[in-house]
Every structure is written in C-alpha cells, then in structure tokens.
Steps between C-alpha positions, in 0.01 A plus 500: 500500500176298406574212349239377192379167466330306200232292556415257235085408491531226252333148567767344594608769774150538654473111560831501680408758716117324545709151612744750732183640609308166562793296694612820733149553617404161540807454733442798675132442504635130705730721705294732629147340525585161486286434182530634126222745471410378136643537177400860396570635794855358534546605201418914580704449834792333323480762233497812729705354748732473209492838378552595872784289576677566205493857534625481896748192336611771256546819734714321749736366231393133430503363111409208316720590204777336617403172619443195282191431660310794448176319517497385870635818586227686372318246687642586780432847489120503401464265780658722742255798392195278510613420880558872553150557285305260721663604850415857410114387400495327824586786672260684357206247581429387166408102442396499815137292508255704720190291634165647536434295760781694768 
C-alpha cells in the first residue's frame, strides 16, 4: 500500500528546509572535499541529498515523528544523502578540475 504524504510550501516550511539544506551540505561539502563549496551550492546538495536520504531513511523504516528532536534528525538524514550525493558525483568524475595544461 502507498502511503500519501502532505507537503506544506508555505514560507515558513521552505526556509526550514533551505537552513536543513544549507547546514547538511556544508558539512558534507567539509566531509568530503575538505572545504564548503559555497553557499548556493550547499544549499542544492543539502537539498537533494535531503530528498535522497529521506526517501532511503523512509524505505528502510527510520522516522523523525517520534523523537523530540526532530530537527537534528532531519539533519542527520539530509547530511547522510548529501555524503551519499557527493560520493556518487565523485564517482562519476564530476568537480573534478581538469587543467589544460596536462
């Protein structure tokens, strides 16, 4: 059975998920790279690698509905599909800087 879910796009949820965006791609940004990779795109990682790890967080069982700190574990969870999102754009050669001179 496929479960629905409402998603809210007032103000106030769109900034949340912009700050959850912004702090779980600038950490994974540090984790991965060593350096944030600037504001807007932390922001796209953290948002996609939200998305992303949300969905896997969801389909192997985990929630945030029943914790009192739903915040950090949301967190949590974009930051572990941002790593997952930069590993697999790794991987696949992208941010890689190519000289001309080589």
């Amino acid at each position: 059975m496929l479960a629905v879910v409402s998603v809210t796009f007032d103000p106030g949820s769109i900034l949340v998920w912009a700050l959850i965006g912004l702090i779980a791609g600038f950490l994974a940004s540090k984790v991965m790279t060593g350096h944030g990779k600037g504001i807007v795109a932390d922001l796209v990682i953290g948002v996609i690698g939200a998305i992303g790890g949300g969905f896997l967080a969801r389909s192997i069982g985990v929630t945030t509905a029943a914790t009192s700190h739903s915040f950090i574990v949301e967190i949590v969870i974009a930051f572990a599909g941002a790593v997952i999102l930069l590993a697999i754009l790794r991987l696949a050669g992208f941010g890689k800087r190519r000289s001309l001179f080589r």
